[in-house]
C-alpha positions in Angstrom: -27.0 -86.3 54.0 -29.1 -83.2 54.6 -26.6 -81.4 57.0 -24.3 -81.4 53.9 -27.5 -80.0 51.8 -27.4 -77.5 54.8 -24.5 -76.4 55.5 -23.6 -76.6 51.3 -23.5 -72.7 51.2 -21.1 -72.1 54.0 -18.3 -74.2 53.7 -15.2 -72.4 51.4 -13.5 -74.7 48.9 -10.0 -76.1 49.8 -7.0 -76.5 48.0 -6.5 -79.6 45.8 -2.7 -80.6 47.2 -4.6 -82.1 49.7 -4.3 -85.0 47.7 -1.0 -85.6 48.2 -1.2 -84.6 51.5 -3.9 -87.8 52.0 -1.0 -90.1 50.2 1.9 -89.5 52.6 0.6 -89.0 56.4 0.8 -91.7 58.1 -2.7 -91.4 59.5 -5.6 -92.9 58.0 -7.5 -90.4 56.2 -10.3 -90.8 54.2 -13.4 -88.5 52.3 -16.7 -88.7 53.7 -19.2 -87.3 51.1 -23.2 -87.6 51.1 -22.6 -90.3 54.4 -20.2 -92.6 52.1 -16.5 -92.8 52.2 -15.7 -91.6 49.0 -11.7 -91.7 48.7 -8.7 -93.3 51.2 -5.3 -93.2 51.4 -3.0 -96.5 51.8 -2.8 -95.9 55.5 -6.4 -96.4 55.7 -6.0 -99.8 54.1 -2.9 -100.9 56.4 -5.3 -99.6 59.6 -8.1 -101.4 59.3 -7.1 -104.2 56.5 -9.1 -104.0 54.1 -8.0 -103.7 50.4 -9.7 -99.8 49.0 -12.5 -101.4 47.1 -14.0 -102.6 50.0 -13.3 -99.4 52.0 -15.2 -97.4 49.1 -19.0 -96.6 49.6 -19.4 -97.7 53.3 -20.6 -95.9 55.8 -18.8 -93.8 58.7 -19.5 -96.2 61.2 -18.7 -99.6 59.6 -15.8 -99.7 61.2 -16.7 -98.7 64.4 -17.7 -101.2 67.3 -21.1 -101.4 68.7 -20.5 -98.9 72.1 -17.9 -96.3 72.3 -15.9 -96.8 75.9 -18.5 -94.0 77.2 -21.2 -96.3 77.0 -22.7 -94.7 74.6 -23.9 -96.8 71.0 -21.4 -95.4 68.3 -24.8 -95.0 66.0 -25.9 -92.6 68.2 -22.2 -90.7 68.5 -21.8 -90.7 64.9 -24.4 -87.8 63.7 -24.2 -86.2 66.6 -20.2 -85.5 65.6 -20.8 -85.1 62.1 -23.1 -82.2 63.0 -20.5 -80.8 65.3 -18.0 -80.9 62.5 -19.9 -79.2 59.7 -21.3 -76.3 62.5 -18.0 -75.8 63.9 -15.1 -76.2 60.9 -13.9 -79.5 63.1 -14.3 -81.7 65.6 -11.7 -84.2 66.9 -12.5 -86.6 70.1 -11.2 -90.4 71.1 -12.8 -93.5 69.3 -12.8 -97.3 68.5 -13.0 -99.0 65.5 -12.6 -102.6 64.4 -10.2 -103.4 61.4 -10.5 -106.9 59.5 -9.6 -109.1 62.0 -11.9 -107.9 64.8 -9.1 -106.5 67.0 -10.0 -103.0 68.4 -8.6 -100.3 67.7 -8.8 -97.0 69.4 -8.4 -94.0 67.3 -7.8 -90.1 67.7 -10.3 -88.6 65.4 -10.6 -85.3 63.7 -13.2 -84.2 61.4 -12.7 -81.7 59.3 -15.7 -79.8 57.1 -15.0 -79.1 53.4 -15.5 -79.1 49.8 -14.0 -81.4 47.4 -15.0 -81.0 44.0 -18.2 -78.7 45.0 -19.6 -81.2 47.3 -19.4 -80.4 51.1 -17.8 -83.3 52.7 -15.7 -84.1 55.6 -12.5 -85.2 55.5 -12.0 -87.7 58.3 -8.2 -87.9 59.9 -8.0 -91.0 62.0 -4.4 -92.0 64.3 -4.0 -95.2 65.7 -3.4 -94.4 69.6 -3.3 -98.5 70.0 0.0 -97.5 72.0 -0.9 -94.7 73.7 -3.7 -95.6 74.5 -2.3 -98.5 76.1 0.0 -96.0 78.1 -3.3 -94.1 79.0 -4.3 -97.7 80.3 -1.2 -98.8 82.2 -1.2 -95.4 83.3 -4.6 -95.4 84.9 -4.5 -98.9 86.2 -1.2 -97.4 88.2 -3.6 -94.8 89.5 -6.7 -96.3 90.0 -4.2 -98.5 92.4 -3.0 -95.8 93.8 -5.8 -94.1 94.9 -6.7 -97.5 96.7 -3.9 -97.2 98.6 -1.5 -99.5 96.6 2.0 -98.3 96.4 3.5 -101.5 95.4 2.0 -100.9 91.2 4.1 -99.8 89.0 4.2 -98.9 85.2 6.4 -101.8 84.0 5.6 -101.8 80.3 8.1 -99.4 78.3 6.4 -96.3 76.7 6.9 -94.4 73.3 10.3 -93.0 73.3 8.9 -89.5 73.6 6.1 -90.4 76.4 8.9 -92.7 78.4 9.8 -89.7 80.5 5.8 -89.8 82.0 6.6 -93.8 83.0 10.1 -93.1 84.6 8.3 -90.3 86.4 5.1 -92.0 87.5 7.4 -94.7 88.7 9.9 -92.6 90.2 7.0 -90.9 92.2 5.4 -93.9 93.5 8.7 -95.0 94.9 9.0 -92.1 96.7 5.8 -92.2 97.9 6.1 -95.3 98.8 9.7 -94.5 101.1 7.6 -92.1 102.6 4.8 -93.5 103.7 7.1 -96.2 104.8 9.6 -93.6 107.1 6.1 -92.7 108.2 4.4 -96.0 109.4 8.5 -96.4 111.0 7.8 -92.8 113.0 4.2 -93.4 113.9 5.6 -96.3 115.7 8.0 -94.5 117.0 5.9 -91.5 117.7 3.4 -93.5 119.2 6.1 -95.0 121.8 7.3 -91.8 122.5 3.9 -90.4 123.4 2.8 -93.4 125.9 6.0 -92.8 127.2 5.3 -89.2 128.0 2.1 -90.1 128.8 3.3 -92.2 131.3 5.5 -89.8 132.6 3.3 -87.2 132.8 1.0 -89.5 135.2 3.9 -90.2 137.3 4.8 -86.4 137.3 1.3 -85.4 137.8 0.9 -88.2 141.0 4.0 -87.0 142.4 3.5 -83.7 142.1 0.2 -83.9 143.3 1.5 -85.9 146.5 4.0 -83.0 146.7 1.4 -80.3 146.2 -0.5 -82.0 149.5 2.7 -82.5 151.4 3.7 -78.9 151.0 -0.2 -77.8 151.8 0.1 -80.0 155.5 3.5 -78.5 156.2 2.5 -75.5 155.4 -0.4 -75.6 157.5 1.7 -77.2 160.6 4.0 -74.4 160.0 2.0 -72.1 160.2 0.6 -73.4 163.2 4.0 -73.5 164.6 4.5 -70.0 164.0 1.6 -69.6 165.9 2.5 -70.8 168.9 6.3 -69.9 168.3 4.9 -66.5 168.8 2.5 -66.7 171.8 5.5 -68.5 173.5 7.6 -65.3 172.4 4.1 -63.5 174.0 4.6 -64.9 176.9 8.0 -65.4 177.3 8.0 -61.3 177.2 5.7 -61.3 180.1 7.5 -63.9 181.7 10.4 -61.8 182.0 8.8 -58.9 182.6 7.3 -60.7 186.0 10.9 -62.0 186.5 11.9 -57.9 186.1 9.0 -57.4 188.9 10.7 -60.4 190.8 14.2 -58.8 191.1 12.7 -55.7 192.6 10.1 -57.5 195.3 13.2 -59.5 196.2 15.6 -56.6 196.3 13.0 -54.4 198.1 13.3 -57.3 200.8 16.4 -57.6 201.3 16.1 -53.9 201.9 13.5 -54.5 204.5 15.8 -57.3 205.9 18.8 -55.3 206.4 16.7 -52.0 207.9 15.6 -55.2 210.3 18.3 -56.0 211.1 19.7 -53.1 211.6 17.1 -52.1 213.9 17.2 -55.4 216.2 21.1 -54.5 216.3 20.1 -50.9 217.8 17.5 -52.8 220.0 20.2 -54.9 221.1 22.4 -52.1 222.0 19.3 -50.6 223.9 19.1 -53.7 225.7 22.9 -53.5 226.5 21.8 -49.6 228.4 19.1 -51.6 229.9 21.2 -53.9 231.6 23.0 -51.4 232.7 20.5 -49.4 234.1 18.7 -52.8 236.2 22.4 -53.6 237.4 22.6 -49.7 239.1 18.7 -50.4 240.5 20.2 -53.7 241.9 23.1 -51.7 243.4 20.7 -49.2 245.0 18.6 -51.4 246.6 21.2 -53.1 247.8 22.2 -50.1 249.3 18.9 -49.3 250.1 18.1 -52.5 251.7 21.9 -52.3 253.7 21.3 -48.2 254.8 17.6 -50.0 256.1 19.1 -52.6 258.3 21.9 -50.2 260.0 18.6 -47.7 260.6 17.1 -50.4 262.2 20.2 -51.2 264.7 20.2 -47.6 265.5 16.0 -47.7 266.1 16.5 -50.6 268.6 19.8 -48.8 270.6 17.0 -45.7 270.8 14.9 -48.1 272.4 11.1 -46.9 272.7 12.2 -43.3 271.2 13.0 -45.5 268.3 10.0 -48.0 267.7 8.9 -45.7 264.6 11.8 -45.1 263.3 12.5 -49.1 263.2 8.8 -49.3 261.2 10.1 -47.3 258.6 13.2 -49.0 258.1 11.8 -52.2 258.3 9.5 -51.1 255.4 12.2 -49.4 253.8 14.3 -52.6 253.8 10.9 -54.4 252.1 11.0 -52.1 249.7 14.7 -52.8 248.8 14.1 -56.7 248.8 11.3 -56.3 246.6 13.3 -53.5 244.6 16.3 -56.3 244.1 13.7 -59.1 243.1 12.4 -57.0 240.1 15.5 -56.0 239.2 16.6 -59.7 239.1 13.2 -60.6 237.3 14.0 -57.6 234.9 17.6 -58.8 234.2 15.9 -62.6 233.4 13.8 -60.8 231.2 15.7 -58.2 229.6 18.5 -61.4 229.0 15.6 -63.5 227.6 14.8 -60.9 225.0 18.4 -60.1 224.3 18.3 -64.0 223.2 15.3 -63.5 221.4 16.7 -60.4 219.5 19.5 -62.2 218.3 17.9 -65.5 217.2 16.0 -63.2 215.4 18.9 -60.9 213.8 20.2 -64.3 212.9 16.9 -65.4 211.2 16.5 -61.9 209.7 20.3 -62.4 208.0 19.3 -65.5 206.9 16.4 -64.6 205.0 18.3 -61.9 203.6 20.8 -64.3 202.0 18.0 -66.5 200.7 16.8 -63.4 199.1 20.1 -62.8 197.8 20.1 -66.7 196.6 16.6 -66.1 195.0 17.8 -62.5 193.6 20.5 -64.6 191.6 18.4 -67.2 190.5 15.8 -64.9 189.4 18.6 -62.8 187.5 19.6 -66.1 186.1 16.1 -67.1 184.9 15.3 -63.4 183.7 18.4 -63.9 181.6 17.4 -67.3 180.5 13.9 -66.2 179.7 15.4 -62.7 178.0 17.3 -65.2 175.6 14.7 -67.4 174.8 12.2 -64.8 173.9 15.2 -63.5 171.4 15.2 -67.0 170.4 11.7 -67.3 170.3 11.2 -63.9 167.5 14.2 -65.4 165.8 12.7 -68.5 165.3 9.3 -66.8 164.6 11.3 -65.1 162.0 13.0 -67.9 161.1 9.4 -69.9 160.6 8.1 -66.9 158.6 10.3 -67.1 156.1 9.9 -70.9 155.5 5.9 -70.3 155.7 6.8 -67.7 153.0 9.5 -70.0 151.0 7.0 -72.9 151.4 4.0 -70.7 149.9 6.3 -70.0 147.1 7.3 -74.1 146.3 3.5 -74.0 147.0 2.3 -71.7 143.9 4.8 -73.4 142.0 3.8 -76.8 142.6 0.4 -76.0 141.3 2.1 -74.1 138.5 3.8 -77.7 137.3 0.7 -79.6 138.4 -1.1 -77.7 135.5 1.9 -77.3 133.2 1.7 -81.4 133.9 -2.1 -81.7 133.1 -1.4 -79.5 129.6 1.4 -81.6 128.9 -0.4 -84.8 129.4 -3.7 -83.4 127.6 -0.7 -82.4 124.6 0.3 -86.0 124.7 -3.3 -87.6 124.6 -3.8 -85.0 121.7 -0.5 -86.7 120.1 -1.2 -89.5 120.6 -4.8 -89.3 119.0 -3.1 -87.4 115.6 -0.3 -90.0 115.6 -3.3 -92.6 115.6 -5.4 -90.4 112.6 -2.1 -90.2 110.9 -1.8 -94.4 110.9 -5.1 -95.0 109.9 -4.1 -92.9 107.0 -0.8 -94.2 106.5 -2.3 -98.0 107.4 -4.7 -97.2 104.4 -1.3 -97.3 101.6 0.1 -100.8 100.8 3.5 -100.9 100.4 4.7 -103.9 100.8 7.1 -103.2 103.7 5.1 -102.3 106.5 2.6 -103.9 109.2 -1.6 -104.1 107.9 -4.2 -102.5 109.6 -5.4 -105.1 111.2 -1.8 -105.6 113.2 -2.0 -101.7 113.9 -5.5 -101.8 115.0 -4.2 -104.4 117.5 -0.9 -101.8 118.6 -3.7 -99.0 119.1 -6.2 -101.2 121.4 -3.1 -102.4 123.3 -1.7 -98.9 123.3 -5.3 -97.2 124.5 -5.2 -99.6 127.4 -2.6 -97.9 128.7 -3.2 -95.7 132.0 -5.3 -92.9 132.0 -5.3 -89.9 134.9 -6.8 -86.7 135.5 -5.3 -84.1 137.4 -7.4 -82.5 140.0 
């Protein structure tokens, strides 16, 4: 080959217990020189069965198949690693060969540049990895599974003593990925339930708390109202009594009036009394008058015509007394008369004056009354206040768990949407213990029926 005329020069000769070295590894090594195996150890024979004579002189890829598992032709591969061997002192990668029967075998090469005998060559070390490489398989089967989701695949196939550890492991990972994706399809479930039952609480909470909310916003209103009038009532229960107050005086100034009435129609009367008195010595005078004219006219008609005059004078004297008694009479009529009148009126004067005393009470009664009710009324006003003021606080916090109630049911929507990303992912696993995606599909449609709400 010309990369051995190449590369003649550089390559430092090796020791020659290498010989014996060829005879007892178990490995198949053999001497590549000018593109011809050259020499092989008894291990090459037993790889690829064929007795040494028929090993000697062929090429370096007469054993190998047609395509290497990369795809690539192995005539392609085989100067292409021959060169990176001489350049680099070695070069070991993965290959497959055939041996006598056909079977494949794939081989852990290593080519190693050197000179034998003053010819560059390259010493070609070749391990049968039939069983690991049949691990590498079984191994990659169980992961090319796995990454498809399937949990239920196992390594079942025992390894080399000193590789079983990597199948016990393998194993004992898949198992305990499989429990736990198992306890996690068994919480979704569970997780799910839970969330469109807080879901559907939180829509009852929200409705009831928004019927509440309103409730407390008309009762608040009408309370409000209430306090309203609670305190014009007060208002005017204030001037109410204050009229009653003005009632009490009108009505005691009256029965002031009343009793200075009466009092005067009892001094009237007592004049009247004097009057009486008087008429009653007028009567007695003209009687007297009228008695002193009669006896002058006797003694006028004993004087005869001396007389006559004298007997005019008493006759008109004795007129005068009639007409004197007849006024006096008339006076006394009237004068009783009037003393009648004066005391139907004292009587009607007195009883005024006790219906203002009647009405003085009842006004003191209702001024009373109407004093308590206007405490009542601030009490209550008070009273009403601090309900308006309780009410505005059950108020604020109503709408304070009306939102708390939206967040908690926007948390549960958001659960409930993660608990559904986190079955798809979980639905994607096979297990062998646990419901397919199609069946959870079916849960999530029936579960996203459920009832939706919105608080406002």
């Amino acid at each position: 080959m010309e990369l051995f005329s190449v590369l003649r020069p550089k390559i430092p000769a090796q020791s020659s217990f290498a010989q014996a070295l060829l005879e007892s590894t178990p490995d198949a090594v053999f001497l590549i020189q000018e593109g011809r195996i050259t020499q092989c150890n008894d291990a090459t024979m037993r790889l690829y069965g064929y007795a040494r004579e028929a090993i000697i002189g062929k090429g370096p890829d007469f054993f190998s198949t047609d395509v290497q598992p990369c795809g690539t032709p192995s005539a392609a591969l085989v100067p292409l690693y021959l060169e990176k061997a001489l350049k680099n002192g070695y070069h070991r990668f993965t290959w497959t060969n055939r041996d006598s029967a056909g079977k494949t075998l794939p081989l852990l090469v290593t080519l190693i540049a050197t000179m034998v005998d003053g010819i560059p060559s390259v010493l070609v070390n070749a391990q049968d990895h039939s069983k690991t490489d049949a691990m590498i398989r079984d191994i990659s089967r169980v992961l090319a599974e796995l990454a498809e989701g399937n949990l239920t695949s196992e390594a079942e196939r025992a390894f080399e003593p000193e590789y079983e550890v990597i199948r016990t492991s393998l194993n004992s990972a898949i198992r305990s990925m499989r429990q736990l994706i198992e306890s996690v399809s068994e919480s979704v479930v569970a997780i799910r339930t839970g969330s469109g039952e807080i879901a559907q609480a939180s829509e009852d909470l929200a409705r009831r708390t928004e019927s509440n909310a309103a409730s407390l916003e008309e009762t608040a209103a009408a309370i409000t109202l209430m306090n309203g009038r609670l305190k014009a009532t007060a208002d005017a229960g204030n001037r109410t009594v204050q009229q009653a107050t003005g009632a009490i005086s009108t009505v005691s100034a009256g029965r002031d009036t009343a009793e200075k009435a009466v009092r005067a129609m009892d001094s009237v009367a007592e004049g009247a009394k004097g009057i009486d008195s008087v008429i009653e010595g007028l009567d007695k005078i003209a009687f007297q008058t009228r008695v002193l004219a009669m006896n002058a006219a006797v003694e006028a008609g004993r004087a005869g015509e001396a007389g006559r005059g004298f007997a005019v004078v008493a006759d008109l004297v004795s007129a005068l007394a009639m007409r004197s008694e007849e006024e006096a009479a008339r006076a006394r009529e009237q004068l009783t008369t009037t003393q009648a009148d004066i005391l139907q009126a004292v009587g009607m004067v007195q009883n005024v004056d006790k219906a203002l005393e009647n009405i003085s009470v009842d006004v003191a009664g209702v001024h009373a009354l109407l004093e308590q009710m206007t405490v009542d009324n601030h009490a209550q006003a008070q009273s009403i206040g601090e309900i308006s003021t309780a009410i505005g606080s059950m108020d604020h916090a109503t709408q304070q768990n009306a939102a708390m109630v939206e967040e908690t049911s926007a948390a549960a929507r958001t659960l409930s949407s993660e608990v559904n990303i986190l079955a798809d992912q979980a639905s994607r696993f096979k297990t062998g213990n646990r419901p397919s995606r199609s069946s959870t599909r079916v849960f999530d449609r029936a579960h996203q029926k459920g009832p939706q709400f919105a608080m406002h």
